[in-house]
C-alpha positions in Angstrom: 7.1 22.9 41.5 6.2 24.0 38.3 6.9 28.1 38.1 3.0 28.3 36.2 1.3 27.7 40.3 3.6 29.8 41.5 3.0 32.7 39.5 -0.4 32.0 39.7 -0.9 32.0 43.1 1.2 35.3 43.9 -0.5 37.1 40.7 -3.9 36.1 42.6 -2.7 37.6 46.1 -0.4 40.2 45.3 -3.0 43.1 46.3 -3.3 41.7 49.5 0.3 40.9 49.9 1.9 43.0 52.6 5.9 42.3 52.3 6.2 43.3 55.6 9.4 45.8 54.8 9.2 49.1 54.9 8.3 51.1 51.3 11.2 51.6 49.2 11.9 55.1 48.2 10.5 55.9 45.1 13.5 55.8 42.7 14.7 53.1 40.0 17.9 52.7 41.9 17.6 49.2 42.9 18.6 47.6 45.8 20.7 44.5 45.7 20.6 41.5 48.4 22.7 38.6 48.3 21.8 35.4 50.2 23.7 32.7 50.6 22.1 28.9 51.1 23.0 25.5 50.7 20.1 24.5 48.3 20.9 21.9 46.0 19.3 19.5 43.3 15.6 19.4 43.8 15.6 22.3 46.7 18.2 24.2 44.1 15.2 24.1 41.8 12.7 25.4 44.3 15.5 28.2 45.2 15.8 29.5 41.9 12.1 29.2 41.4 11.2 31.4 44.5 13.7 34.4 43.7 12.5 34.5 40.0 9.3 34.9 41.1 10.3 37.5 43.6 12.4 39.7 41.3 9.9 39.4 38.9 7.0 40.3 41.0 7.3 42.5 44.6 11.0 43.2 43.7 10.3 44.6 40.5 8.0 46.6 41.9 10.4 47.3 44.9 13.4 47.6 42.9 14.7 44.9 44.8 16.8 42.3 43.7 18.2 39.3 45.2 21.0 37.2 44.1 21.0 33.6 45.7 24.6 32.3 46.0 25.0 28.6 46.4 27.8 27.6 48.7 28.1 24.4 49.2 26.7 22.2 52.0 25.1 23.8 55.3 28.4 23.4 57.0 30.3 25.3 54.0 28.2 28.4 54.4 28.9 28.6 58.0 32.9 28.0 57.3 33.1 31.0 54.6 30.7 33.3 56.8 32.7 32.9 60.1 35.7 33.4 58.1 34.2 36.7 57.0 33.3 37.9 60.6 36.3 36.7 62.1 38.6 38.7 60.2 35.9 41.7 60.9 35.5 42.2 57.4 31.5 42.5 57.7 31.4 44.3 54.4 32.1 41.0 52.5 29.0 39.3 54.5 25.6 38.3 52.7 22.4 40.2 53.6 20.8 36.8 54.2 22.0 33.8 54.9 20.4 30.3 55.0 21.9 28.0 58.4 20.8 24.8 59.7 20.4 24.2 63.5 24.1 23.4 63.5 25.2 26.9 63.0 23.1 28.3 65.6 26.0 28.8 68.6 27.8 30.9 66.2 25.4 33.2 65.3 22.7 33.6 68.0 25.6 36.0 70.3 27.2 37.4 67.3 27.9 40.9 66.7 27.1 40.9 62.8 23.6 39.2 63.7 20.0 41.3 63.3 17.8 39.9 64.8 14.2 38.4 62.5 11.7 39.5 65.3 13.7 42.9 65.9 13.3 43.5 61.7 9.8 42.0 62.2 8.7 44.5 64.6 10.3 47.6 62.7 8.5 46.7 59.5 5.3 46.5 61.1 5.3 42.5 60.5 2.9 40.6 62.7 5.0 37.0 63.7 1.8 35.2 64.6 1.3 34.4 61.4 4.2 31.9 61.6 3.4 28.3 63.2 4.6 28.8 66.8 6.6 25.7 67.1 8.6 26.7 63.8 9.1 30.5 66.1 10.3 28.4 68.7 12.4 26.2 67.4 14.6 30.0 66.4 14.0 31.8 70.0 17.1 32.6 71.9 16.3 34.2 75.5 12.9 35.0 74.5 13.6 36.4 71.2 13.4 34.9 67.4 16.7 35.1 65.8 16.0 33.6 62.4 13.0 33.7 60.6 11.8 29.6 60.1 11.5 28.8 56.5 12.9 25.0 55.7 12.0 23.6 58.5 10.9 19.9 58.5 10.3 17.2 61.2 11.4 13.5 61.1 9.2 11.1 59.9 9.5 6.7 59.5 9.6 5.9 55.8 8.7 2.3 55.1 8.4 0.0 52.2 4.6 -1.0 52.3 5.1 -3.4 49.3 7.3 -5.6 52.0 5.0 -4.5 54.9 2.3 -6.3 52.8 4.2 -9.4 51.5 4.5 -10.8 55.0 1.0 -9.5 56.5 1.8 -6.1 58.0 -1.2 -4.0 57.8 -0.3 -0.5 59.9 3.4 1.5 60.9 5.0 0.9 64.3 3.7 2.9 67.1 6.0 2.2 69.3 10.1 0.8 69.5 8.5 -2.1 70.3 6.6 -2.9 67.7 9.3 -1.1 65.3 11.5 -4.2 66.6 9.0 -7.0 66.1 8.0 -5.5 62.7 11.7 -5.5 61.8 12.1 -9.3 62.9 9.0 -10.4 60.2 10.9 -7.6 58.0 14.3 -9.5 57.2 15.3 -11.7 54.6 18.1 -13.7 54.1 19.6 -15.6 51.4 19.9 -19.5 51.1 23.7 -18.8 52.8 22.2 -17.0 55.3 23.2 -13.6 54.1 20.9 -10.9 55.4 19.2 -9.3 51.7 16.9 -6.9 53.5 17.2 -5.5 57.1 14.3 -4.6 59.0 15.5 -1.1 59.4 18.7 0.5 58.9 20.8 3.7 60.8 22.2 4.9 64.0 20.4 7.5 65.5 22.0 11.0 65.5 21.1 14.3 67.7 18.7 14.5 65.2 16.2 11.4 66.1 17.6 11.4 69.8 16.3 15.3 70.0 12.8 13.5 69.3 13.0 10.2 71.4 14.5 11.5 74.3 12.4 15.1 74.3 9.3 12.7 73.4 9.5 11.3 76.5 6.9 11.3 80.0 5.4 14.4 77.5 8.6 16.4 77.5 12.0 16.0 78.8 15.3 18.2 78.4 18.1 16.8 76.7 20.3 19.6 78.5 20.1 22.3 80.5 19.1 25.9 79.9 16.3 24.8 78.0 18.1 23.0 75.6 20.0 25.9 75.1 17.8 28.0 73.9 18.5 30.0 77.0 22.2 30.0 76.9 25.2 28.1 76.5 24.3 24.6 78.1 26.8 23.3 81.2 25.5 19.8 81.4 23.6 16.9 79.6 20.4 15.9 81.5 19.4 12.2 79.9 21.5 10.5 82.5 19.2 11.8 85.8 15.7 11.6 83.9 16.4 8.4 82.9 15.6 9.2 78.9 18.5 7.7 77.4 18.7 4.7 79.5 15.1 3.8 78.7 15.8 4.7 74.7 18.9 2.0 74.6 17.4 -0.5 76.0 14.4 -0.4 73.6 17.5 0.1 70.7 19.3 -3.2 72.4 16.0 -5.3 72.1 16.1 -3.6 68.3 19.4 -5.0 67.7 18.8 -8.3 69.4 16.5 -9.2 66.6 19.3 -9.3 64.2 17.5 -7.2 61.6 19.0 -3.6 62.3 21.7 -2.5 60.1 24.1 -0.3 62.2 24.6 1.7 58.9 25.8 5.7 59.5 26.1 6.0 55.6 23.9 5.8 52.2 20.8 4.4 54.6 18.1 6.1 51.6 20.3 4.2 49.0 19.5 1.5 50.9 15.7 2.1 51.3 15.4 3.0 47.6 17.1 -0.4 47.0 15.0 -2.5 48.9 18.2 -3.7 51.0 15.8 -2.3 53.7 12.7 -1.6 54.7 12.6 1.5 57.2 14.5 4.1 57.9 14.1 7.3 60.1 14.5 10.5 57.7 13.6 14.2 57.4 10.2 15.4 55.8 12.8 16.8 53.9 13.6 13.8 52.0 10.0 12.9 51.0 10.0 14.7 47.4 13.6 12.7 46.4 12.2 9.5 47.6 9.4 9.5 46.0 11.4 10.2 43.0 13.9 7.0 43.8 11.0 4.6 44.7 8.7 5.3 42.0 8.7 2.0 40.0 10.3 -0.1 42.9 7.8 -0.8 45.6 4.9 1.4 47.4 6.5 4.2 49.7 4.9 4.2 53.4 5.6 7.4 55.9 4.5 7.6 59.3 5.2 9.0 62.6 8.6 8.3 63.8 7.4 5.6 66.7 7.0 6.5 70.3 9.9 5.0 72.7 7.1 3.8 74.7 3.6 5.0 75.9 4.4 7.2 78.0 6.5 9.5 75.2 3.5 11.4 73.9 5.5 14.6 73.8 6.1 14.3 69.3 8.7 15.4 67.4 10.5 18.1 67.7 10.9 20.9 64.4 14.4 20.9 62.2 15.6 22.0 59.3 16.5 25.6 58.7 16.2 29.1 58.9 17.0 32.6 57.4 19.5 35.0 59.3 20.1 38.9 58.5 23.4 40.0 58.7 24.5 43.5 59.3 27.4 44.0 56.5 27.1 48.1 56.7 24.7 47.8 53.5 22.0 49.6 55.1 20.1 46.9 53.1 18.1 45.2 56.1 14.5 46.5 55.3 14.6 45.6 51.7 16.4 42.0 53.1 12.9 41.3 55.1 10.9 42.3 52.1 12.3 39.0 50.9 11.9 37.5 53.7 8.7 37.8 54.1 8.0 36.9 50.8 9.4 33.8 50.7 7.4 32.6 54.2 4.2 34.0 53.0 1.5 31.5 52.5 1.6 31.4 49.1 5.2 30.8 48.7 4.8 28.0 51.4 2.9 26.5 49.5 4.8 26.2 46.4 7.8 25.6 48.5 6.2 22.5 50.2 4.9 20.8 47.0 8.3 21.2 45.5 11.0 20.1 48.5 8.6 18.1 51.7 9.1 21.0 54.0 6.3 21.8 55.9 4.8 25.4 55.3 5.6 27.5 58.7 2.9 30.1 57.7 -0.1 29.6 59.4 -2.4 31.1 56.6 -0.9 28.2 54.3 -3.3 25.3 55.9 -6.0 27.2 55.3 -5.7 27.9 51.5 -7.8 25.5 49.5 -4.7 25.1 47.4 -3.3 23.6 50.2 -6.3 21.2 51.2 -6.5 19.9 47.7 -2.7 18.7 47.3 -2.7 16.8 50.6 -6.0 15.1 49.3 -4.0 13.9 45.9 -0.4 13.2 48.2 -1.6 12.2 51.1 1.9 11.5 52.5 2.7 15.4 52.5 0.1 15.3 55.1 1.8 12.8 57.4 4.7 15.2 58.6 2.2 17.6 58.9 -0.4 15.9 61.5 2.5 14.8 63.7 3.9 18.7 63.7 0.4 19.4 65.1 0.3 17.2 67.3 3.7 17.6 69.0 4.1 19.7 71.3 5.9 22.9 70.1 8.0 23.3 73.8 10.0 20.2 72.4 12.6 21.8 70.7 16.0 20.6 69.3 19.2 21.1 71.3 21.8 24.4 70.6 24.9 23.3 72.0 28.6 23.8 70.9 30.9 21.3 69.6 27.5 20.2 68.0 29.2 18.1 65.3 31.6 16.4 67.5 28.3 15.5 69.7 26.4 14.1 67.0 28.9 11.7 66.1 29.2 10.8 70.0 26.3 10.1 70.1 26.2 7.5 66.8 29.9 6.2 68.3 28.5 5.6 72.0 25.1 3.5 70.8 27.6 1.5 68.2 29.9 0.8 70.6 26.9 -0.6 73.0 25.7 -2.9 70.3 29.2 -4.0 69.5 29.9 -5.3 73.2 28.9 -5.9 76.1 27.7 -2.5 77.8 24.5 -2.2 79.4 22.9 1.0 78.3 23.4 2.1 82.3 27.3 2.1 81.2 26.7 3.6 77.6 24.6 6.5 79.3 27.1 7.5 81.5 30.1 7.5 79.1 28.0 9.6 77.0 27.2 11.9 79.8 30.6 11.8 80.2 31.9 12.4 77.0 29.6 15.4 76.1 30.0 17.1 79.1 33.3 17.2 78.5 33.1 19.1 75.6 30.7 21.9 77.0 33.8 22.2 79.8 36.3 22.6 76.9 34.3 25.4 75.4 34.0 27.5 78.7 37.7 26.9 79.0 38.0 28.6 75.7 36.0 31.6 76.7 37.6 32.2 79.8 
């Protein structure tokens, strides 16, 4: 994003900007706040961008500063914060901090935690303003914990130069088109070597929160809604049926012989031609338009239905931002910035430079806005399906959340690899999973 719209759109709204925190005292002392995120490359960019424009703008006038920290990937940020609140050092903690959904089991019940809607509601911040799927997708027992502000959805990215080479005219709606497209997608050699795959990946909790929450309009993945109302006890895909009917539809997939089982360097892949769809974060649209530019025509859609009768959309990811109580006394000035950087004019320039989806509802309405999805009409794509979901289908907050994501890529390989029905795959996985939520009450007892 080029720092010239920016500026330009915050110098045109800044007398109706309301920062949402209360006024700082009227002194040149100024107030530092440190947030640490995970922002790299082309979001690194965007990062620096916003808090330039921020300290050069409402903080100035504020006397607020903030310093963004990189720290390394999502998970690093969460290592070197719980290491800070473990030891009970809470001095050494950020004001802000940047987690993905990930991170959420250690921070929704923890002590150093403030809470975005408590901050909200002391500064006199009104949180209908932010897209109420994106507010759900941070509730815990009926409150907002984090304040949305990457948040994305998962979209089908296609190579439409291929699509068109052997007559496809329109995205998969469904898993069982996505298999038949994939068929007419592959390519092999003279030797019978497969150059391009149909599609490529193993789905994760990421594309499962979607395709099994999708389903008969909306379906739990596990109890306590998800766990957004407390720690979940049990999975429920294996008594609604969701995860048998999503493996069969993956077997049939697989049966064509044109799905790469790859968990690894599946956008290298994409960018490269070696194949020619791939499930991915809106996230992702920015870089790979960037690595396809010269190579073939990029396609996105709507990550396809598991059948029909799964009309219940995607679900939101991504990110959010988290106020930490480190004794600073710096929490007011730490949602001046908050709101800043979620207001719709920030949104904006935040969405044109990374593919996340603005979560402020005054963004859709700018004519800013309306103009750059008419020029990139593939920013829009993410967008419509958002809107079109529906915002009770929410991702899952569960411990052991790494160790479930790969049990969940393990158990589908392991199906494909031999000869388990998915009946047999869903209950291992049941079986598997639930054992880990018993492990973690064992460790709280």
């Amino acid at each position: 994003m080029k720092r010239y719209l920016i500026v330009a759109m915050l110098l045109a709204s800044m007398t109706a900007f309301a920062a949402g925190g209360r006024e700082q005292k009227n002194t040149n002392e100024v107030t530092n706040i440190t947030w640490w995120h995970s922002n790299s490359g082309i979001l690194g960019e965007a990062t620096a961008d916003l808090v330039d424009t921020f300290n050069n703008t409402v903080g100035k006038e504020k006397h607020i500063h903030v310093d963004a920290v990189y720290q390394g990937k999502a998970s690093d940020v969460l290592t070197k914060a719980k290491a800070i609140w473990q030891g009970n050092d809470l001095e050494d903690l950020p004001d802000l901090v940047q987690f993905d959904a990930q991170a959420v089991l250690d921070i929704r019940d923890n002590k150093a935690l403030v809470p975005m809607e408590q901050l909200a509601k002391g500064n006199g911040y009104d949180l209908s303003q932010i897209v109420s799927s994106a507010r759900l997708s941070q509730t815990y027992k009926g409150q907002m914990i984090g304040m949305p502000f990457n948040a994305s959805t998962i979209l089908l990215y296609y190579n439409k130069s291929a699509f068109d080479e052997v007559g496809i005219t329109e995205a998969p709606k469904t898993l069982d088109e996505l298999a038949e497209d994939s068929k007419r997608l592959l390519k092999r050699d003279s030797s019978g070597n497969v150059t391009r795959y149909g599609y490529a990946g193993v789905p994760t909790t990421y594309e499962l929160c979607a395709w099994l929450g999708q389903q008969d309009g909306l379906s739990l993945i596990v109890d306590q809604n998800n766990g957004h109302d407390g720690i979940p006890t049990k999975v429920l895909f294996d008594q609604n049926g969701t995860m048998v009917n999503f493996l069969t539809k993956w077997q049939a997939l697989h049966d064509t012989g044109a799905l790469d089982n790859a968990t690894s360097g599946v956008t290298g892949e994409f960018a490269s031609g070696k194949t020619a769809m791939m499930a991915q974060s809106t996230s992702a649209l920015t870089t790979m338009m960037e690595m396809t530019k010269g190579k073939f025509e990029l396609g996105v859609a709507n990550l396809p239905m598991v059948d029909e009768k799964a009309t219940g959309g995607v679900n939101i990811g991504g990110g959010a931002l988290y106020a930490l109580d480190n004794k600073s006394g710096h929490q007011d000035a730490a949602f001046t910035f908050v709101a800043f950087a979620v207001s719709m004019e920030q949104q904006l320039a935040w969405h044109i430079a990374t593919g996340y989806f603005p979560v402020n509802e005054g963004t859709y309405q700018m004519e800013e806005f309306k103009k750059h999805c008419e020029e990139h009409p593939l920013f829009s794509v993410a967008i419509d399906q958002m809107r079109e979901s529906n915002p009770l289908l929410q991702g899952i907050w569960v411990p052991s959340s790494y160790e479930i994501y790969y049990a969940f890529q393990k158990g589908i390989v392991d199906m494909l690899d031999s000869a388990a029905s998915p009946e047999e795959t869903t209950k291992k996985l049941a079986k598997t999973i639930n054992g880990y939520f018993e492990n973690y009450r064992n460790t709280q007892d």
